[in-house]
N, C-alpha and C positions, 0 to 999 in steps of 0.2 A: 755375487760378482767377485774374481779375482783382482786381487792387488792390481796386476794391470789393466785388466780393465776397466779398475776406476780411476787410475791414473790417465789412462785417453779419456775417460768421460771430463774430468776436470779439465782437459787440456784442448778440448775443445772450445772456449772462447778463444784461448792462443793462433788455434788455427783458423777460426775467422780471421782475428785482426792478420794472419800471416798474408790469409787470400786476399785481404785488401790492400794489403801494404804496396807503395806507388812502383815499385822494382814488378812484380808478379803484376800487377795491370798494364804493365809499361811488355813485356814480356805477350801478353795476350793480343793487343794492340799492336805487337811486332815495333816497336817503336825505342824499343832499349839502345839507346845510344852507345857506337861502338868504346869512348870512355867509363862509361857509366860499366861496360861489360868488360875492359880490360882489369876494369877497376876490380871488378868481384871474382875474378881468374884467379888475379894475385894472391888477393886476400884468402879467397878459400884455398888456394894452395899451401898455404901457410895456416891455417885449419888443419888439412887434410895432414901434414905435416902433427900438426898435437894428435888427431887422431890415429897413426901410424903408433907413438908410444903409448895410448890409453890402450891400444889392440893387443900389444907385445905385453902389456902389464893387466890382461884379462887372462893370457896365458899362463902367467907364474901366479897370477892369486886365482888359478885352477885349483882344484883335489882331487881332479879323475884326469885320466888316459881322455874319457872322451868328451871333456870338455875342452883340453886340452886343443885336440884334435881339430874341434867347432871353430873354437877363435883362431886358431894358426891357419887354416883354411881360407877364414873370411879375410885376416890380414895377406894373404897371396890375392886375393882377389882384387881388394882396395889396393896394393901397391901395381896391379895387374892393369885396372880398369881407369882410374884417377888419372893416369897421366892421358890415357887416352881418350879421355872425356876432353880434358881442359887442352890436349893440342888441338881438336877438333874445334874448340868452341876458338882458340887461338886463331885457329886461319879463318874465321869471320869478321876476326875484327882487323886482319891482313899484319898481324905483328910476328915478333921472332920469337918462336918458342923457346929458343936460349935464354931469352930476358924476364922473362916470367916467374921460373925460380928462384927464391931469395930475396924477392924485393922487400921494402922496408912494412912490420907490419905494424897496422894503423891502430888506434885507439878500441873499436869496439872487437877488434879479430885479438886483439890481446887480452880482454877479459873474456872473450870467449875461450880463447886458448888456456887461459888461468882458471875458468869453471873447471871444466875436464878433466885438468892437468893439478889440480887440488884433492879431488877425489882419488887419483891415483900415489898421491903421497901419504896419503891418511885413511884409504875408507876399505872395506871389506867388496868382493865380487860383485856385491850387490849394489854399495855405495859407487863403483866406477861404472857397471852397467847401465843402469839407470838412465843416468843425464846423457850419456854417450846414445842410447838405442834411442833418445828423445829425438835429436836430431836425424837419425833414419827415419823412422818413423815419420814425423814433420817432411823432410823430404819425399817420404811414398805419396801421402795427402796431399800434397801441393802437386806432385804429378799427376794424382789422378783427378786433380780439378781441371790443372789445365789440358790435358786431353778431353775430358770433358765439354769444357766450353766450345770444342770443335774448330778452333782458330790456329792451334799448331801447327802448322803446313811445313813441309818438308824445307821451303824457302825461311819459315823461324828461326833466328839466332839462338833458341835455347830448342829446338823439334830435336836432336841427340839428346839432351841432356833429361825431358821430359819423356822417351823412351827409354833409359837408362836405367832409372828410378823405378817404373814398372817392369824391370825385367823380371819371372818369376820367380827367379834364382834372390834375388832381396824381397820382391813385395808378394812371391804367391803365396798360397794358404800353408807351403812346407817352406817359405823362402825362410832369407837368414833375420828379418826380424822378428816375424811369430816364432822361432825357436829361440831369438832372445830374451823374447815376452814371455817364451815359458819357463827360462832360468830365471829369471828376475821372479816370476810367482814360484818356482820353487827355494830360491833361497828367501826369500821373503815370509815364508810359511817360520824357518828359523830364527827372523829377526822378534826386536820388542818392539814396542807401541813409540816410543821414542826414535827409535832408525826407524821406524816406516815414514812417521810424519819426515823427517829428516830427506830423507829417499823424494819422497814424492816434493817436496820444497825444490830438490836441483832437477827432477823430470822438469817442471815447470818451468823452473829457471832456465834451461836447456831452450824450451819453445819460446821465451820469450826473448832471448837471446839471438835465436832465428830471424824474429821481427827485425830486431835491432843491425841485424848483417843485412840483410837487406835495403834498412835504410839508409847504413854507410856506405854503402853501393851507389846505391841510388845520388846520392849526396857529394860521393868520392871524399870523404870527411878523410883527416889528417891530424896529426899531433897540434901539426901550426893553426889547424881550425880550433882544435880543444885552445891550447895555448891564446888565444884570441878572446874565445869566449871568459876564460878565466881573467884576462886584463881587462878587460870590458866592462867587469864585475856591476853591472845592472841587475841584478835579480833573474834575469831571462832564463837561466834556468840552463837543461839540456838541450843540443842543437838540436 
């Protein structure tokens, strides 16, 4: 079994609790409320936003021409497709696409932001790879669930965004994550027993982080909701 592949083997619990989580059932049922969806526009704009510099910093901690090549390509594509995802998903919920970029970002899009954005101050090609292709990857899987379940109708709030994600150009058998997957086992053949555990700790982390954007989706969670739970200080835990 290669490196990656046992890194999706392990990260399949993640992607159960993903498919269950109440944002992707809410999504199936067509039911995602137009808040609830302005809510996750935002937020992952400002995602895609940290993903734009983990792309740009795949290319300098290249050492070939063609790897080089690989990630500058895929960054034209994300800054290409991203907007025109998220204006699409915008006139659903009947808002101004002007307002959408730069909104304030919330409590869980900031440690996500900070996962990603950690590995590229500190870690080797493979260290930023990694936790970054966690999330495509998570993304293809939850497309191909919910195309599966047969409920995505053209009339769905997310029917673009789960054709998107299976386009072949990201998810086919040459798309740009299986040649992720194959940089990641090739730099990975170079690492030691110490960076792999390492490595596979933020894959992980990446997917369960996934959960967690969803839930503050779902939630529309905010600083003043953190801030609340911490003066409340009851034991309760996380929201």
């Amino acid at each position: 079994m290669s490196f990656s592949q046992s890194l999706i083997k392990d990260a399949q619990p993640y992607l159960e609790a993903n498919k269950r989580n109440s944002f992707i059932q809410d999504v199936i049922s067509n039911r995602l409320s137009p808040d609830v969806l302005n809510y996750y526009i935002q937020q992952d704009l400002r995602y895609a936003d940290a993903e734009t510099i983990v792309q740009t910093q795949l290319i300098t901690k290249s050492k070939t021409i063609e790897d080089q090549r690989l990630f500058a390509d895929q960054l034209s594509a994300h800054l290409r497709t991203v907007s025109d995802l998220f204006e699409a998903l915008t006139k659903n919920v009947k808002q101004d696409w002007s307002n959408q970029r730069n909104q304030t970002i919330q409590p869980v899009t900031f440690l996500y932001r900070e996962h990603i954005l950690s590995q590229v101050r500190e870690g080797s090609l493979l260290n930023v790879l990694a936790p970054f292709e966690a999330g495509i990857w998570m993304y293809i899987e939850l497309g191909k669930y919910l195309e599966a379940t047969g409920k995505i109708k053209s009339g769905n709030n997310f029917y673009t965004w789960v054709q998107d994600v299976q386009d072949p150009d990201l998810a086919g058998p040459g798309g740009i994550s299986n040649q992720f997957l194959a940089i990641i086992d090739r730099e990975a053949e170079k690492a030691d027993q110490a960076q792999l555990a390492y490595v596979r700790k933020q894959f992980l982390r990446s997917c369960l982080l996934e959960w967690y954007f969803w839930d503050a989706a779902s939630r529309q969670l905010t600083w003043e909701d953190f801030d609340k739970l911490a003066f409340k200080n009851d034991g309760s835990g996380l929201l």
